[in-house]
N, C-alpha and C positions, 0 to 999 in steps of 0.2 A: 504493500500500500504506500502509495506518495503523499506527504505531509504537506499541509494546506500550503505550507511554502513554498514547499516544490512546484504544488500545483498554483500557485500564482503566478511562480516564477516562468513557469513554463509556457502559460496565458502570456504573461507579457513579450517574451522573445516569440511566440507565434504572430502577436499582433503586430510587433516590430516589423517583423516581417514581411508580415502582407502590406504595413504601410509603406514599403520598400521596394515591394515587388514591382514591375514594371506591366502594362498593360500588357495586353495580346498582340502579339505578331503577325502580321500579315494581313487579312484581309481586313479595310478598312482604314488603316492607319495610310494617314493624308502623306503622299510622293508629289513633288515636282519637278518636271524635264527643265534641264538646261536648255537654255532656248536654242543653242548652237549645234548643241550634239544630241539632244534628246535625253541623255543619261539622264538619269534617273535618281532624287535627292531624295531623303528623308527629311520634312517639313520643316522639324524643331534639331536642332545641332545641340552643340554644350560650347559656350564662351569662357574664358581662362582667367581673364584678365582678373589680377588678384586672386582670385577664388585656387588658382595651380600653384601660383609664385610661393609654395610651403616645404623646399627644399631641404630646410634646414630644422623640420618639425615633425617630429616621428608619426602623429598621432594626426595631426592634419594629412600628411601623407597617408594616410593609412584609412583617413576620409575620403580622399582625391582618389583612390585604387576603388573603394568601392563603387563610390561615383561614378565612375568610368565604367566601373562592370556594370551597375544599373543600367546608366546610359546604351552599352552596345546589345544588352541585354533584351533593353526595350526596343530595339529596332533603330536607335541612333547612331548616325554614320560622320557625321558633318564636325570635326572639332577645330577652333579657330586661335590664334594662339600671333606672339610677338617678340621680338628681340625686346619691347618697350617693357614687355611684364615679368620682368626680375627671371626665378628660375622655371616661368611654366613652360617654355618648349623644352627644358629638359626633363622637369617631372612628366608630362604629358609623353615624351619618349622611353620614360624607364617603365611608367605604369603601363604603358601599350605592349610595349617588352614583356611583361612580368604576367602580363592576364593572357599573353598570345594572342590580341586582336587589332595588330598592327595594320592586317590586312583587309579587317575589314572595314578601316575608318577612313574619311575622307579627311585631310588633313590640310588644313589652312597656316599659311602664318605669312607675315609682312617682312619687309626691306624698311627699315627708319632710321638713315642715316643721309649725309651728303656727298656726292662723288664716284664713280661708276668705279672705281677697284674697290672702297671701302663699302657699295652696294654690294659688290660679289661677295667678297671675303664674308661680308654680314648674313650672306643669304645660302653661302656654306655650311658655317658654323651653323644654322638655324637649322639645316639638312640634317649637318652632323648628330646635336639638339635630340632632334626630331627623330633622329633613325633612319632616316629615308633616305633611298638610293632618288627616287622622281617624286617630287613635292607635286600632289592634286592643283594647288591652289595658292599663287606667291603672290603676296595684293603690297603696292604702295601705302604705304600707310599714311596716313592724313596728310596725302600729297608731297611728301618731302624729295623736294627734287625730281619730281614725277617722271619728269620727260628725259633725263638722264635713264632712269631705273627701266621704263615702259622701251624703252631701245634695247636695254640688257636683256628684258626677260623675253621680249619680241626672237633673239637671238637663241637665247634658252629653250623656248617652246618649241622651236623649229628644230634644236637638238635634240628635244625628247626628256629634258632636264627637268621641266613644268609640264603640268596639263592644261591648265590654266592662266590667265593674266589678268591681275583686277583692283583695285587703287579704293580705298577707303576712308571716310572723312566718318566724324562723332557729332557735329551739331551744323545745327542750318547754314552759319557763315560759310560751309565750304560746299552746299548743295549747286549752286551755281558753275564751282567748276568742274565737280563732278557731271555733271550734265553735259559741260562743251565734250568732256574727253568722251564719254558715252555717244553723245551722238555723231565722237567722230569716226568710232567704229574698232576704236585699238585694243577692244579690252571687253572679256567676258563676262567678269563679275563687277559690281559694284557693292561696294558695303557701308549703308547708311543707317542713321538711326532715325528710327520709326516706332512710335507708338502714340494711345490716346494724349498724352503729355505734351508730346511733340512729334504735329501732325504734320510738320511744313513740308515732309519728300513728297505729300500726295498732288500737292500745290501742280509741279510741274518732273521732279526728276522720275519717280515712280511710269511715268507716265512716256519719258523720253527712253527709261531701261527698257518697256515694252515693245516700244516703235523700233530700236535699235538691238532688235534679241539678246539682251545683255539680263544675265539671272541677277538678282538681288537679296542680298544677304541683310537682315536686320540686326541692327546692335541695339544696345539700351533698350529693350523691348518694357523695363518696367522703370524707365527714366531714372535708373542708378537706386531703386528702391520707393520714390515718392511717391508710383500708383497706389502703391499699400498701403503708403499715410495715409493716403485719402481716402482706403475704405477699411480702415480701421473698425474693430468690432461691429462694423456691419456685415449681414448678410449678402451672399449671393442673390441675386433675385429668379424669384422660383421659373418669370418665363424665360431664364438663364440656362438654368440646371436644366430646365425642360427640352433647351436645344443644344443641351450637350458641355455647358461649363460646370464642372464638377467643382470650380475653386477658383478662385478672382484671378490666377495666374494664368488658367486658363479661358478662363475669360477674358485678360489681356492679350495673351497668345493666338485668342481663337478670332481675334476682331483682325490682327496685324495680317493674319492667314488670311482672313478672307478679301483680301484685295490682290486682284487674281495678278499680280507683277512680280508678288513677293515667291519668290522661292526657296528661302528658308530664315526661320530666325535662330539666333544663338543665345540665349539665357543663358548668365554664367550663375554656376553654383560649384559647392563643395559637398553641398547636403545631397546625400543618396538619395533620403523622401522627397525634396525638390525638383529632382532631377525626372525622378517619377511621375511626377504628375505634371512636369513639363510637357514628357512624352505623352503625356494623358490630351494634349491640344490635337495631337494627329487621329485621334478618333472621333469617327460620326463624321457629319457633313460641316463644312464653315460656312462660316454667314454669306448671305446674302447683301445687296444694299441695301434693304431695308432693316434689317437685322441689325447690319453695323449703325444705320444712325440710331435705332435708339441702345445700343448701344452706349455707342459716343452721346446723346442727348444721358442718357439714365447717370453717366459717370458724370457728365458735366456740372450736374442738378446734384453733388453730392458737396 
């Protein structure tokens, strides 16, 4: 016979668990084609920034390894990463190492320096970093030197070195020149930040990624934390839940999704359960236009 402690203790590591678990695989869970190649994206990725940078922290690491196995666990392919964020392309290369699912993950990371030898050398070491012998996805990062690096990697992709080329800005000041490069045709991805918060890519660039087959990568998807301030001890609303938000993240998630240009967002976390119910935005259908305004009208009104 097991003593009532056992058997609490034993309730609690099972609920643990299922809060951890990751959704169901495959049918159902929201994919988007690159507009170029058609390949084929898992909706919600995992972002690094700070949430990786825990090299030097046994136990945070050892959060970052779970996380990652939620993550590929639950059907997540997409991870996004930077020489900017302290040591996440190299924990993100030890823990992909370590879980054996190096191969399944789509892997992003940036060039953030000035100078076309100190862009290589930076975009080496992030290889090396990384693990990768051909980097998915090498992005400018909030334009630094753009047209130096977008020459380099233009040369790279044609080597078989990249799969991709794509240049990324964090706040509206730099949606304008993300735009000229997009509609000049040089570059596959774009990576802007997009959410209720801050809606300005829908203005015009979202809209320029479409016309110019360029996929679009979301950052900030929950404005650095402040959508949550603002629904603090409030409720989901039930004709929420009804169309499939289990949780205000995914209800953030699920509004940024349903504007049909966006082809993946990156949430960063460390939290396994976060990570879970990220994943939890690629199931069921995404909204509609009417859906997103009230929506956006419902968050507004808070």
């Amino acid at each position: 016979m097991r003593s009532r402690r056992e058997i609490l203790r034993l309730g609690a590591a099972v609920l643990a668990g299922l809060l951890v678990s990751p959704p169901a695989r495959g049918q159902g869970m929201l994919e988007r084609p690159v507009p170029r190649t058609a390949e084929r994206l898992p909706a919600v990725g995992l972002g690094t920034w700070q949430v990786f940078d825990v090299a030097g922290d046994a136990r945070e690491l050892g959060q970052a390894r779970e996380t990652l196995r939620v993550f590929v666990d639950g059907g997540g392919r997409v991870i996004d990463s930077s020489p900017m964020y302290g040591s996440s392309e190299t924990v993100t290369g030890q823990l992909a190492a370590e879980l054996g699912v190096g191969a399944k993950l789509f892997v992003a990371t940036k060039v953030w320096t000035s100078g076309k030898q100190a862009g290589i050398r930076q975009m080496e070491d992030s290889m090396r970093k990384l693990r990768v012998e051909r980097l998915d996805l090498m992005q400018v990062h909030n334009l630094v030197d753009v047209e130096t690096h977008l020459a380099t990697l233009a040369e790279w992709k044609k080597a078989g070195r990249v799969r991709y080329v794509g240049i990324t800005h964090y706040h509206a000041g730099g949606h304008a020149a993300l735009e000229g490069l997009v509609r000049r045709g040089d570059v596959d991805f774009v990576q802007v930040n997009y959410s209720l918060a801050e809606p300005e890519a829908e203005a015009r660039l979202l809209g320029a990624a479409a016309d110019a087959r360029v996929a679009v990568i979301v950052n900030r998807p929950f404005a650095e934390g402040a959508l949550f301030g603002r629904v603090k001890g409030k409720a989901v609303p039930e004709w929420a839940q009804a169309a499939g938000c289990a949780s205000w993240a995914q209800f953030f998630l699920k509004w940024i999704l349903g504007h049909p240009a966006v082809t993946c967002v990156i949430p960063g976390t460390r939290n396994p359960r976060h990570a879970a119910d990220n994943l939890g935005a690629m199931a069921g259908a995404v909204p509609d236009a009417a859906l997103r305004r009230r929506m956006r009208e419902h968050f507004d009104s808070l």
